[in-house]
N, C-alpha and C positions, 0 to 999 in steps of 0.2 A: 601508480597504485592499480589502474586497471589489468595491466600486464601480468600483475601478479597474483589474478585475479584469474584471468584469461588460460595459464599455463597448468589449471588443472583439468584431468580429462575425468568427467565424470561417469557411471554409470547409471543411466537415466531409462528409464519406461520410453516407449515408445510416444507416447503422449509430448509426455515434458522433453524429450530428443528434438522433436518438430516446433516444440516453442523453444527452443536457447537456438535453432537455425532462425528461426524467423526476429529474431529481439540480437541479433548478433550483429547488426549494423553499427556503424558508428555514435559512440555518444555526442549529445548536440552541446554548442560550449552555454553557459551560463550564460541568460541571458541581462543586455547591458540597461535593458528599459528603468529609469529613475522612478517611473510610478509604480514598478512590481516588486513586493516584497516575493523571496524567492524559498520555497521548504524543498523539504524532498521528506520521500515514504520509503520504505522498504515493503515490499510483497516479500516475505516469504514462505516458501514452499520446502514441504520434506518428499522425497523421491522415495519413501518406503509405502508411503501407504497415501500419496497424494492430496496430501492437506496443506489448507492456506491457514496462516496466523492473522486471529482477527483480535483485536482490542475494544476496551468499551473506556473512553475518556472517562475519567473521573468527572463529578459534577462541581464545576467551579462556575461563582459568578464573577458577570463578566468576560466569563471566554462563552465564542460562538457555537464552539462545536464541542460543547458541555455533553457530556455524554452519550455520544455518538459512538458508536460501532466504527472504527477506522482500522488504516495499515499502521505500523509503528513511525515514527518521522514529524520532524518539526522545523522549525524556519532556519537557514542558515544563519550563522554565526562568523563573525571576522574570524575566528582562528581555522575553519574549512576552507580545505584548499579548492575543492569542489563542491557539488551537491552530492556527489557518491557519497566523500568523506560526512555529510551531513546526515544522510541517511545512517551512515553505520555508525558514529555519535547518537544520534535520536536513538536510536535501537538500544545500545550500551546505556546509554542514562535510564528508556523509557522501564525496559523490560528486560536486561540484566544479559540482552544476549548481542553476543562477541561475532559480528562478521567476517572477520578480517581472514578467517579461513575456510567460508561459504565460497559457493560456486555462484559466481557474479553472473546473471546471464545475458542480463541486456538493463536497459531503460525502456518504458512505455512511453506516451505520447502523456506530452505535459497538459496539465488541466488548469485552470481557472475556474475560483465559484460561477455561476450563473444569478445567483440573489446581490443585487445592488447592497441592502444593507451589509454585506459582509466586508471583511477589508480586502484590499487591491493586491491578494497574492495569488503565487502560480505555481505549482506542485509538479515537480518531477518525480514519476515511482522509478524505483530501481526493482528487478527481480532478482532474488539470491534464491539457490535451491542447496538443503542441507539433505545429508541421510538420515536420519532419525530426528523427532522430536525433543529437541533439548531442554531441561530443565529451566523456569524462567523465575525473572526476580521481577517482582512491579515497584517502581516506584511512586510518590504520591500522584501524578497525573493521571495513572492508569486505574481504574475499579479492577478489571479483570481482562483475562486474555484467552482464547480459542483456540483449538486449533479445528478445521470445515473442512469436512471433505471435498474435493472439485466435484462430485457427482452429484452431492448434497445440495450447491449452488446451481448445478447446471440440469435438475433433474426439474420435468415438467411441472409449470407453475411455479417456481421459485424466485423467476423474474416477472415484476407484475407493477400493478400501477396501486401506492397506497394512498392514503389523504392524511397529510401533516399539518400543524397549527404553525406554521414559518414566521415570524416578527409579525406575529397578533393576525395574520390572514392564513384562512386556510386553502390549502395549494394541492395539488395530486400531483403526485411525483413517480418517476418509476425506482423501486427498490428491488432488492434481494433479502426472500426471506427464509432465513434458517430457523431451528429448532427454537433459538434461543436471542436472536436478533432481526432487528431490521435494515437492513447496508442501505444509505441512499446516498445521496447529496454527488459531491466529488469523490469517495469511494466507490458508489455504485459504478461509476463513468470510466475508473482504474481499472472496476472487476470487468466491466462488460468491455474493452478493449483488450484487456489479457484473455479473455474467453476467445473473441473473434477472432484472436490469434490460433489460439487451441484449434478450432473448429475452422481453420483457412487452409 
């Protein structure tokens, strides 16, 4: 799958050239640990006009991350053969859109919650870069979907320390704040490691 992923050559900004050189290492295999429940994310990015797709979870209870600003992606499934295939599944279910002929450009560095009350999983992002914005379809998990410009995210002040109400204590956390959200948790950790790439 990645091969066929790999064998397009894209035309990319200079920006996003210097991130698919540095995310082009090898993908790491799945990891075997029995205490980690395993997802994956899709980041992705359009190369027209440099915007990331951000979502806002539907508010369900019962789920942790009820309404949170996230990347599209959810826990692996026995029918994925990988977590790539995980990610581009989440995406098609979450938000109606088709990777399978996105420009694949790497994996980020996997993350783990940091809050004990959460459950014991570990998220791999994938980056796909499309040319234009494509039309999207939500399903019932999603409220709504974004698309953020990178300069929007990366412009002074936007990464900042906010104070959240986390499992009844209140905690300051560092976020990213747009127009119209607030990125923290495991998101925020996706965006500021795909940033430091950008800026390396």
């Amino acid at each position: 799958m990645l091969r066929r992923w790999l064998r397009i050559t894209p035309t990319l900004t200079g920006r996003l050239s210097r991130l698919r050189a540095r995310l082009s290492r090898p993908l790491g295999p799945t990891d075997d640990d029995p205490s980690l429940l395993w997802a994956a994310v899709a980041a992705v990015l359009t190369t027209d006009s440099e915007a990331i797709l951000l979502i806002r979870r539907a508010d369900r209870p019962g789920d942790p991350w009820s309404g949170h600003t996230a990347l599209p992606g959810g826990r692996r499934e026995p029918q994925d053969v990988d977590l790539l295939a995980t990610a581009v599944r989440e995406s098609l279910e979450e938000i109606g859109l088709d990777l399978s002929s996105a420009i694949l450009g790497g994996s980020l560095s996997d993350v783990v919650p940091r809050t004990p009350v959460l459950p014991p999983i570990a998220v791999r992002p994938f980056v796909f870069l499309l040319p234009t914005r494509p039309k999207l379809t939500l399903n019932q998990e999603v409220a709504s979907a974004q698309w953020v410009l990178l300069d929007e995210l990366l412009r002074p002040g936007a990464h900042r320390t906010v104070q959240f109400d986390v499992a009844g204590q209140n905690r300051t956390v560092w976020a990213y704040q747009t127009e119209d959200s607030v990125v923290w948790g495991m998101t925020e950790r996706i965006l500021m490691d795909l940033f430091q790439r950008l800026a390396s």
